[in-house]
C-alpha positions as CSV (number, residue, x, y, z in Angstrom):
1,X,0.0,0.0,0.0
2,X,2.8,2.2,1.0
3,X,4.7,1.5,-2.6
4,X,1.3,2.4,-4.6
5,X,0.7,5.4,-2.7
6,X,4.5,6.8,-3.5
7,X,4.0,6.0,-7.2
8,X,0.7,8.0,-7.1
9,X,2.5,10.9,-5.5
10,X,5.3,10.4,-8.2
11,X,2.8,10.7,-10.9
12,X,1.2,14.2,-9.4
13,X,4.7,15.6,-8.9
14,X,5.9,14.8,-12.4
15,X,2.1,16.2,-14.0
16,X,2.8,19.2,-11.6
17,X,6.1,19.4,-12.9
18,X,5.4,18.9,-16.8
19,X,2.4,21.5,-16.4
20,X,4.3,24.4,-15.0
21,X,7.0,23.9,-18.2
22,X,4.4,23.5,-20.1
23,X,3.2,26.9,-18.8
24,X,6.7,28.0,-19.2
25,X,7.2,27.2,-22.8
26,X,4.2,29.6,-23.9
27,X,3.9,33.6,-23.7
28,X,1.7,35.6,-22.6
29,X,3.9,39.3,-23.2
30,X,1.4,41.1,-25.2
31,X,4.5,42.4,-27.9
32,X,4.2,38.6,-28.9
33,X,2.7,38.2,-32.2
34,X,1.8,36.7,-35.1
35,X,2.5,36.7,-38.6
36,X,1.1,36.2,-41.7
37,X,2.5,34.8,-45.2
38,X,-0.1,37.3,-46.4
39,X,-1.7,40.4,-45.7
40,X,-5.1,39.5,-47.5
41,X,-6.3,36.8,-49.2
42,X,-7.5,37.5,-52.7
43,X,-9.6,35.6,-54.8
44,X,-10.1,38.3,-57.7
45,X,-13.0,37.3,-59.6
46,X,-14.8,34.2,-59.0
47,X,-17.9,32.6,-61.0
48,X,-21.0,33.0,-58.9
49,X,-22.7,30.1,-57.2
50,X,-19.9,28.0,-57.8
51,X,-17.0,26.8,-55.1
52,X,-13.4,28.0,-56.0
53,X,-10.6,26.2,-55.3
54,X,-8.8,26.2,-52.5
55,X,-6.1,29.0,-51.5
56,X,-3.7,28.8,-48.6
57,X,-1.7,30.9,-46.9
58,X,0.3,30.2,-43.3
59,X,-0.1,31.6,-39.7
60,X,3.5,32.3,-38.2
61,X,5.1,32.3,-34.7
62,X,8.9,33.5,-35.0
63,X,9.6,33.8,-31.5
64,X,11.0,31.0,-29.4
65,X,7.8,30.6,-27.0
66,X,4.5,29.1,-28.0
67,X,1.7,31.3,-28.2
68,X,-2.0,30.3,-27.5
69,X,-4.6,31.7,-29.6
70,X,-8.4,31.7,-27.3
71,X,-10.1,31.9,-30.1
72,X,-10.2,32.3,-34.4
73,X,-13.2,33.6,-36.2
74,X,-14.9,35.2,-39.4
75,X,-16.5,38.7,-38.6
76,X,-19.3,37.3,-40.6
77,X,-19.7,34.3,-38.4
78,X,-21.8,31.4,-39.8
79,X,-23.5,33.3,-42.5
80,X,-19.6,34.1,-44.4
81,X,-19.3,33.0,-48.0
82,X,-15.8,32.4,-47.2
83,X,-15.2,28.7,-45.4
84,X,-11.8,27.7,-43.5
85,X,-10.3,24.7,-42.6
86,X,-7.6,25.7,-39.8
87,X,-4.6,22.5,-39.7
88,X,-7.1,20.2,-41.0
89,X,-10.3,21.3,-38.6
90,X,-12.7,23.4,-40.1
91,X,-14.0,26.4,-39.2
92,X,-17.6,25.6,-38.1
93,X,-19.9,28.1,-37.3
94,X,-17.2,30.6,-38.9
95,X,-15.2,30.1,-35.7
96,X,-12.8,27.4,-33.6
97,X,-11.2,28.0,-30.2
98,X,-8.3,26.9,-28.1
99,X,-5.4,26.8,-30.7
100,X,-1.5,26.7,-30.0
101,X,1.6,27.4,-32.0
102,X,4.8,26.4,-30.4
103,X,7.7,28.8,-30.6
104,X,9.5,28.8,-34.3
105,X,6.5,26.9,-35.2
106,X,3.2,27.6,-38.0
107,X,-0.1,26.5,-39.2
108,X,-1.8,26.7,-42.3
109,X,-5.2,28.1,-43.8
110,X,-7.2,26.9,-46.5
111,X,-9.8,28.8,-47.4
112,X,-12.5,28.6,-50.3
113,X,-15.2,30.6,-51.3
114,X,-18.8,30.7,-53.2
115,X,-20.1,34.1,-54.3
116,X,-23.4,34.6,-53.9
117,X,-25.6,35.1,-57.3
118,X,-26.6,38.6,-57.5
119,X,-28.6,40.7,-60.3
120,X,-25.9,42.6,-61.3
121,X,-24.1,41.9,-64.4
122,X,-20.7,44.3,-62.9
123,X,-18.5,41.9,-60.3
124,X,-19.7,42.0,-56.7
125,X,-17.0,42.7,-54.2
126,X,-17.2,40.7,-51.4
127,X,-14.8,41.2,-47.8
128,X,-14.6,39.4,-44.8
129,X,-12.3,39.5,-42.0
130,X,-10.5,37.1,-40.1
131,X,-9.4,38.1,-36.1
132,X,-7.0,36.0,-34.2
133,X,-7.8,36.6,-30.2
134,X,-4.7,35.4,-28.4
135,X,-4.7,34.5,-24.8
136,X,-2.4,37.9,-24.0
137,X,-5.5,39.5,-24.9
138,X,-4.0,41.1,-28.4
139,X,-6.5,40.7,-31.1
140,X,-4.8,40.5,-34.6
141,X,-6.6,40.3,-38.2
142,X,-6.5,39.4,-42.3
143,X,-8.3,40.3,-45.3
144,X,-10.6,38.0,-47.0
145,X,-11.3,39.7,-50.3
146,X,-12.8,38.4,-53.8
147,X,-15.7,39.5,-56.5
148,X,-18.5,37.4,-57.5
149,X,-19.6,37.6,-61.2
150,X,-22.4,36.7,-62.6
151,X,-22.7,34.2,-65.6
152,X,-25.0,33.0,-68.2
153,X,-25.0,29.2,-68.7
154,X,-24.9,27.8,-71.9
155,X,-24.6,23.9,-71.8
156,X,-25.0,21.7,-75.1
157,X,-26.2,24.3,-76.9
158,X,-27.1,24.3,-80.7
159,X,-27.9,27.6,-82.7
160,X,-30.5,26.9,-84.9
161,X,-30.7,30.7,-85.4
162,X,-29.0,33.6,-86.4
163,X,-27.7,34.8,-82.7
164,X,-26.3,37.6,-80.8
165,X,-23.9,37.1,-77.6
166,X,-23.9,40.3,-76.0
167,X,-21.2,41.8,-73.4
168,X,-23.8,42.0,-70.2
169,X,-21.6,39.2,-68.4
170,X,-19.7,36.4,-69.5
171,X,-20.9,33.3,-71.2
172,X,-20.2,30.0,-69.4
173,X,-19.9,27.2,-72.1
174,X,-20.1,23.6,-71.2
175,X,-20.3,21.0,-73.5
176,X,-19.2,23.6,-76.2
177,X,-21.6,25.9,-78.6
178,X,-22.2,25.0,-81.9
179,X,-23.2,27.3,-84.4
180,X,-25.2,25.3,-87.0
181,X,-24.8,25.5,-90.7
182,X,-26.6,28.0,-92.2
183,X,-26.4,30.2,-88.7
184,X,-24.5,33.2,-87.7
185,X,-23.6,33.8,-84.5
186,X,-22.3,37.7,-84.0
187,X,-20.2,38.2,-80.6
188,X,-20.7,42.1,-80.0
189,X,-17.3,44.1,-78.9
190,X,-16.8,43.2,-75.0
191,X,-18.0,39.8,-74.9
192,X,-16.7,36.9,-72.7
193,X,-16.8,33.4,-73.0
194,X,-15.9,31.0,-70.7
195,X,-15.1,27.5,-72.0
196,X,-15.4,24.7,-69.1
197,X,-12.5,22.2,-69.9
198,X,-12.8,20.2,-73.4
199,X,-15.7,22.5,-74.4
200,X,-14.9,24.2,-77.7
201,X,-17.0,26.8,-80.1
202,X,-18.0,24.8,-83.6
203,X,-19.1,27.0,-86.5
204,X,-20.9,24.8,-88.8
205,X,-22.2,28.2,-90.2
206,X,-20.6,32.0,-89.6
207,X,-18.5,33.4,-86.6
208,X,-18.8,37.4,-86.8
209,X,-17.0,38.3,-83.8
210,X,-16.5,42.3,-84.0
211,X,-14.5,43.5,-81.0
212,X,-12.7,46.9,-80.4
213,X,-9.1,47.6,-79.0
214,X,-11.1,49.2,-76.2
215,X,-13.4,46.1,-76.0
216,X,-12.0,42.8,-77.2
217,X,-13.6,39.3,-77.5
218,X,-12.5,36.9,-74.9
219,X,-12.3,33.2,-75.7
220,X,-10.5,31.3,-72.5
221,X,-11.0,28.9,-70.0
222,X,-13.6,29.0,-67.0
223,X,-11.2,28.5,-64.0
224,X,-10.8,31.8,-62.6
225,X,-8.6,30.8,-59.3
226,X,-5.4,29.7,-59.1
227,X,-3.6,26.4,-60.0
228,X,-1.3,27.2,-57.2
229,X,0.2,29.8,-55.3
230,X,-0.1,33.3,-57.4
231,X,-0.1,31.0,-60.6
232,X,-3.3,31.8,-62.3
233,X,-4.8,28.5,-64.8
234,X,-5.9,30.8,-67.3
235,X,-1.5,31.4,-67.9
236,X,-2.1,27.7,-68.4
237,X,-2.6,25.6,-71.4
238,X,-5.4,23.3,-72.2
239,X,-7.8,24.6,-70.4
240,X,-10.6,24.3,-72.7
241,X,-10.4,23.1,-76.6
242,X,-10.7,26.0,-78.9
243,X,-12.2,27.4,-81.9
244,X,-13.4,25.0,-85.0
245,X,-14.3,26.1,-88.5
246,X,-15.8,23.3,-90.1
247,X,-15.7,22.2,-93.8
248,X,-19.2,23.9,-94.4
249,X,-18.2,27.3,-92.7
250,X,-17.1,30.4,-94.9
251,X,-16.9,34.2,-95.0
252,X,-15.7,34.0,-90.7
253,X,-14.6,37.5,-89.4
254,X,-12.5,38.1,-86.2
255,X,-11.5,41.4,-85.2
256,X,-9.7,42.1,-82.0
257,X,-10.1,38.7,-80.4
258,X,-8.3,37.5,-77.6
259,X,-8.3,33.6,-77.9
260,X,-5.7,32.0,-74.9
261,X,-5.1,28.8,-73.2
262,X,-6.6,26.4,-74.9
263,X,-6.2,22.6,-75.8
264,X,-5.0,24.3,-79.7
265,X,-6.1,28.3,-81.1
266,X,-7.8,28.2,-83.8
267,X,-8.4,25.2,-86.4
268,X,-9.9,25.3,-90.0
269,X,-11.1,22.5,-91.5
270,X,-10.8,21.6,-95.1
271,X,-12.9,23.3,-97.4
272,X,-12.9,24.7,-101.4
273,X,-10.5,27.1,-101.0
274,X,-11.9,29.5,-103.6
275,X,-14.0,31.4,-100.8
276,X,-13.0,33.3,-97.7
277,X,-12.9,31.0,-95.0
278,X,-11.5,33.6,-92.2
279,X,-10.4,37.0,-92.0
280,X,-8.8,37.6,-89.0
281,X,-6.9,40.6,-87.8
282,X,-5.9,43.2,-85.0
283,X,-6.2,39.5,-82.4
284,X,-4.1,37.4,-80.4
285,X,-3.8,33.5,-80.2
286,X,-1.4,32.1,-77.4
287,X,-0.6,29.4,-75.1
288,X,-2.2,26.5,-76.6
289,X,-0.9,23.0,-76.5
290,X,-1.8,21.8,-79.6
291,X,-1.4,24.1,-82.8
292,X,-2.4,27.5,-82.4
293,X,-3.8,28.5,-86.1
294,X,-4.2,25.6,-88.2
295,X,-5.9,25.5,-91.9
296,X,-6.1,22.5,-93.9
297,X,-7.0,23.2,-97.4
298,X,-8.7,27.2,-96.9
299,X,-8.5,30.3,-97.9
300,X,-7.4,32.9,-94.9
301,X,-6.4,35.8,-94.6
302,X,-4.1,37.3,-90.9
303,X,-3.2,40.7,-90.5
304,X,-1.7,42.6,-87.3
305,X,-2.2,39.6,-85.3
306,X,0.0,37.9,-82.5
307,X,-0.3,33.9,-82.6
308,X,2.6,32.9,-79.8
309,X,3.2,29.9,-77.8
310,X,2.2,26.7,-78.9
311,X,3.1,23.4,-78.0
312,X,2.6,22.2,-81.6
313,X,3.3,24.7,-84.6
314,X,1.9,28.2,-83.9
315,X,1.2,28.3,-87.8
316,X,0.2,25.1,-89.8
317,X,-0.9,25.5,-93.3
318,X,-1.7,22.3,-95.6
319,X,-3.0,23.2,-98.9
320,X,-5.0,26.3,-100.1
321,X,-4.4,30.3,-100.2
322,X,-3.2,32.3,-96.7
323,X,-2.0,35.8,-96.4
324,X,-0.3,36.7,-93.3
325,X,0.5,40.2,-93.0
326,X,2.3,42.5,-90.2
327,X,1.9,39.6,-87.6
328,X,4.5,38.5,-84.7
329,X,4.3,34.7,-84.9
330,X,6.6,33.3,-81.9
331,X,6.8,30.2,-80.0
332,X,8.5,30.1,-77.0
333,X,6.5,27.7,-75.5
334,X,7.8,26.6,-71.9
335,X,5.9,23.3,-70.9
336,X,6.1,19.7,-72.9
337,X,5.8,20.5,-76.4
338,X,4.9,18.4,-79.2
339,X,7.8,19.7,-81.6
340,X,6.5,22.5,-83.0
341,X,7.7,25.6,-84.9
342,X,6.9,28.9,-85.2
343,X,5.5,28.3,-89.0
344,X,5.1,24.9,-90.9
345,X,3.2,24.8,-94.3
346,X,2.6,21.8,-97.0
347,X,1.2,20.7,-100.3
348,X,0.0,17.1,-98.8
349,X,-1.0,15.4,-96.0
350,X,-1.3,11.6,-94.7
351,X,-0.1,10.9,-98.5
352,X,-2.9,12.9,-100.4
353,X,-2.2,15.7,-102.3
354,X,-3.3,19.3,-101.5
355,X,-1.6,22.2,-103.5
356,X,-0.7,25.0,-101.9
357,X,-2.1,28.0,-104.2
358,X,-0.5,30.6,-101.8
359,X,1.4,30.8,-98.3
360,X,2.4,35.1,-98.5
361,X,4.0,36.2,-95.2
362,X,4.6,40.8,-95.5
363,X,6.0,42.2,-92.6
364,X,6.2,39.5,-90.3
365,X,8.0,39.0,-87.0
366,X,8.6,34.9,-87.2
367,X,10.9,33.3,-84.3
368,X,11.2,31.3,-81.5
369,X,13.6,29.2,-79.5
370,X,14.5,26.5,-81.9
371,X,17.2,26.7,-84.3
372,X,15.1,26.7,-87.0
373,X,11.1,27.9,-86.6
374,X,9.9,27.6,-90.3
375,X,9.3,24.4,-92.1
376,X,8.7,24.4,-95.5
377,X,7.7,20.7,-96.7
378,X,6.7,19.8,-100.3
379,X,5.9,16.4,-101.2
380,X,8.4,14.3,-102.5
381,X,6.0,11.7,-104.5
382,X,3.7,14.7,-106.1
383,X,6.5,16.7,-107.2
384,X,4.6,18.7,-109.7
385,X,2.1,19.6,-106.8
386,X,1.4,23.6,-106.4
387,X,4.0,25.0,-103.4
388,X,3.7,28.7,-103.5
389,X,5.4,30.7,-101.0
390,X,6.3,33.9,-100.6
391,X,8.4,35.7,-97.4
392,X,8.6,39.8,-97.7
393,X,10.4,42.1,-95.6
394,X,10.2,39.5,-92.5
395,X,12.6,38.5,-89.7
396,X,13.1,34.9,-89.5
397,X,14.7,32.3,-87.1
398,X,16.1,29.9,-90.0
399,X,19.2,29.1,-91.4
400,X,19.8,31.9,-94.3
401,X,19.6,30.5,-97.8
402,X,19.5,31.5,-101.1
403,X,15.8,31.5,-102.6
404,X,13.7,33.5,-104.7
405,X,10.8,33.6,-102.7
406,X,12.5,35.6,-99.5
407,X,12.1,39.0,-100.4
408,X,14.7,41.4,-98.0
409,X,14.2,39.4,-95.1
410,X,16.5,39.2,-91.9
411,X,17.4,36.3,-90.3
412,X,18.1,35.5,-86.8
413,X,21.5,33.8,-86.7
414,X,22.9,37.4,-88.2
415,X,21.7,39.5,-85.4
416,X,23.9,40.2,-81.7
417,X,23.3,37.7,-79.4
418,X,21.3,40.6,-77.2
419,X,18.9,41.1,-79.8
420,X,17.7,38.1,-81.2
421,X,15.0,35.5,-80.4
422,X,13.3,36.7,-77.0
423,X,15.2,39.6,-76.8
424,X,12.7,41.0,-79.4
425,X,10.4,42.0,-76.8
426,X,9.5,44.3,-74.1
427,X,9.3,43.8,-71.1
428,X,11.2,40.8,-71.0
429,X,9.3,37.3,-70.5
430,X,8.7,36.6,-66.8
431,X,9.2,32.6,-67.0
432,X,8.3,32.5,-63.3
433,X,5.1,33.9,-63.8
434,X,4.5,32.9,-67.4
435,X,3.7,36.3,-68.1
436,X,4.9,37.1,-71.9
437,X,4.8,40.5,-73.3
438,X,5.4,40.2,-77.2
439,X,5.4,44.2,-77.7
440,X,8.9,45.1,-80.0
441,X,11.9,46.5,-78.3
442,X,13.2,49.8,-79.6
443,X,16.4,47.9,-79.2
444,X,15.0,45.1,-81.8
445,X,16.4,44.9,-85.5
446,X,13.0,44.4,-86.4
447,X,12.3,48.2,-86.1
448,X,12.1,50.4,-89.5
449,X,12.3,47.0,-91.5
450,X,9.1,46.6,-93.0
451,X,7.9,47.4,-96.7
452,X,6.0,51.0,-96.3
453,X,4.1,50.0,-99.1
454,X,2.5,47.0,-97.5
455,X,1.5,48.8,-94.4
456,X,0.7,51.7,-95.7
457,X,-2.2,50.2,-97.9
458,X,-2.8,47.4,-95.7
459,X,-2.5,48.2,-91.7
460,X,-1.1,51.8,-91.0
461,X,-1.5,51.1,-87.8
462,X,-0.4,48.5,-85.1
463,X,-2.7,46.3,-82.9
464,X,-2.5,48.3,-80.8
465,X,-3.6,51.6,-82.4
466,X,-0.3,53.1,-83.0
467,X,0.8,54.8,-86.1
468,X,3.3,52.6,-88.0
469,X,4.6,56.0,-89.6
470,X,5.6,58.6,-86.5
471,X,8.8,57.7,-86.8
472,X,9.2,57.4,-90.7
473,X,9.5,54.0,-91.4
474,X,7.3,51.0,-89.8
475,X,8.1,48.3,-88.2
476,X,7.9,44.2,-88.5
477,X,5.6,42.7,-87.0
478,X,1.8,43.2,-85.2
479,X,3.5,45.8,-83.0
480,X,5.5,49.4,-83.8
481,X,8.4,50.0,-80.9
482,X,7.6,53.0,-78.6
483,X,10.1,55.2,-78.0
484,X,12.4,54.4,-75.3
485,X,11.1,57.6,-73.6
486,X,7.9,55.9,-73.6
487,X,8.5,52.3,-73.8
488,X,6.5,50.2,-70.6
């Protein structure tokens, strides 16, 4: 009795003990705080009614005693549109108590959010805040911010009619939205739409799509959040398919379009090629996986237009008539490739012949980071087979050669190392961020080396609205340099 009586003693001594360093090894000094990885959270802009994905940030404690927090909670309480989960317990009733972070030591916050469906077609700002009550009695806080906008559904839809899209809000596209033959579908100047993953337009019929420099058409993916930390999805590829031009669609027109991030850009399929297929000018297509503007057999026409990053060929013509004219054509495509170029163009195609009545480049900007970002391939068995080419007054990233068809053209391997290739452009490409700006360097020797006669008649001005002609001469490509006094 006397043993078991010491070892119970024992045992209250050494809880006695344990509790008082326990005690020891947490703070109470009121100049003890924490930190945060971030000082709000930021959602931007969010779909309405649907769940985002999860962000995260992280709850710090750099001094070298614990700190106890009494008590975390949303100012909004239970009725937030913003839900935590705090180290894997979630944050019921928009609040959980009795939390501890050892000295040196952190926890991390996932958070999500679903934006309420309003009437308004304008974003809906939505802010919330988050208080930490520690046990000293400080009360510290975050920023929960984000904007809720509004969409209009569209899921397996047909167009048996003519149609207008307007610019009220965006246009959320499942199942893609197919414009039947016959049909035209006009996208006024402003409008959005949203593809959900694999959903693509198909025009059967007529694509009018009429934007302005002030108010562009936007083609792009429907995840608005984040892949991960401060790296958006929509700077990611294939996320949605793209834009299809069947065999039966002619007389397309695209003006100041902003097609990005799909599974490819834009695809024509084969047709006569005695009518217009497309006109497409003053747009951008980039950071697709597949190709990025493919034609097989069609009649096009691309002026002033960027077409950039693809993880197949940014330009692939087989067969028919295309003009290209004072574009920037570049791939410098950062993720698993399929072994593009910048352009590739044919007279055949899985052993059938297709002559290639024209392939006219003016004025184009044409590179990339291969050693050689044009592929010319005629067939060897149909050797008689049209393959009509033409490059004026461009800049190219192939070996130099002797050929009747290059028309005062430069050519990459003869420029400094500081000005060739990506150092084109301005600002320089954030690979980080995969932010690329393809706007021309007044350092680049693509300035004041483009035939005045083609842009005069053609595009006097840049895509951006800038007369090709303030400083006498234009220059290659879809954009003129700015001044360096002026250049962002």
């Amino acid at each position: 009795m006397k043993r078991f009586f010491l070892f119970i003693v024992n045992i209250v001594l050494c809880v006695l003990l344990y509790s008082c360093l326990s005690e020891e090894d947490y703070t109470l000094d009121a100049s003890a705080r924490l930190t945060f990885s971030t000082d709000t959270l930021s959602f931007d802009t969010v779909i309405a009614g649907e769940p985002t994905g999860t962000h995260t940030f992280q709850v710090f404690n750099h001094h070298s005693k614990g700190i106890r927090i009494r008590r975390i909670y949303l100012e909004k309480g239970k009725s937030s549109f913003f839900r935590l989960n705090i180290d894997g317990v979630s944050l019921k009733e928009g609040e959980t108590t009795d939390l501890e972070i050892l000295g040196g030591d952190s926890l991390r916050i996932f958070a999500e959010l679903t934006a309420p469906v309003t009437d308004s077609n304008l974003p809906s700002a939505l802010e919330e805040t988050l208080f930490f009550q520690l046990e000293s009695g400080v009360l510290q806080k975050m920023m929960l911010k984000g904007s809720g906008q509004r969409v209009t559904i569209m899921r397996s839809v047909v167009l048996k009619k003519d149609t207008v899209l307007s610019s009220e809000r965006p246009y959320q596209i499942f199942d893609s939205l197919v414009v039947d033959e016959g049909v035209t579908l006009t996208l006024s100047s402003g409008c959005r739409l949203w593809f959900h993953p694999t959903a693509s337009l198909i025009v059967r019929g007529r694509l009018l799509a009429e934007g302005t420099l002030q108010a562009p058409i936007e083609m792009r993916g429907d995840r608005l959040g984040n892949m991960f930390s401060n790296q958006p999805y929509d700077r990611i590829p294939n996320q949605w398919g793209g834009v299809v031009f069947a065999s039966t669609s002619t007389e397309n027109k695209l003006n100041y379009c902003d097609i990005h991030s799909g599974a490819f850009g834009i695809r024509c399929d084969s047709a006569d090629a005695t009518p217009l297929k497309l006109l497409l000018e003053n747009s951008i297509i980039h950071n697709v996986e597949a190709e990025a503007f493919s034609s097989k057999m069609c009649n096009t026409i691309v002026g002033n237009t960027q077409i950039t990053n693809a993880g197949g060929d940014c330009v692939r013509l087989i067969g028919g008539k295309h003009s290209f004219t004072h574009c920037t054509i570049g791939r410098f495509y950062v993720f698993q490739g399929q072994g593009g170029v910048a352009v590739r163009f044919s007279n055949h195609d899985g052993g059938k012949r297709f002559p290639l009545w024209q392939a006219d480049f003016s004025n184009c900007l044409i590179t990339g980071y291969s050693s050689d970002d044009i592929m010319g391939e005629p067939s060897a068995r149909y050797k008689d087979e049209p393959f009509n080419y033409k490059f004026n007054h461009c800049l190219l990233n192939t070996p130099k050669t002797e050929d009747k068809n290059l028309i005062k053209c430069l050519f990459e391997e003869e420029l400094p190392d500081d000005q060739g290739k990506a150092k084109h452009f301005s600002p320089g490409f954030d690979l980080k961020k995969l932010l690329f700006s393809f706007l021309l360097s007044p350092h680049s020797s693509a300035v004041n080396k483009a035939d005045p006669a083609v842009s005069r008649t053609l595009y006097p001005h840049d895509r951006l609205g800038n007369n090709r002609f303030l400083d006498g001469t234009p220059d290659i490509g879809c954009y003129e340099a700015l001044p360096l006094s002026t250049e962002k």
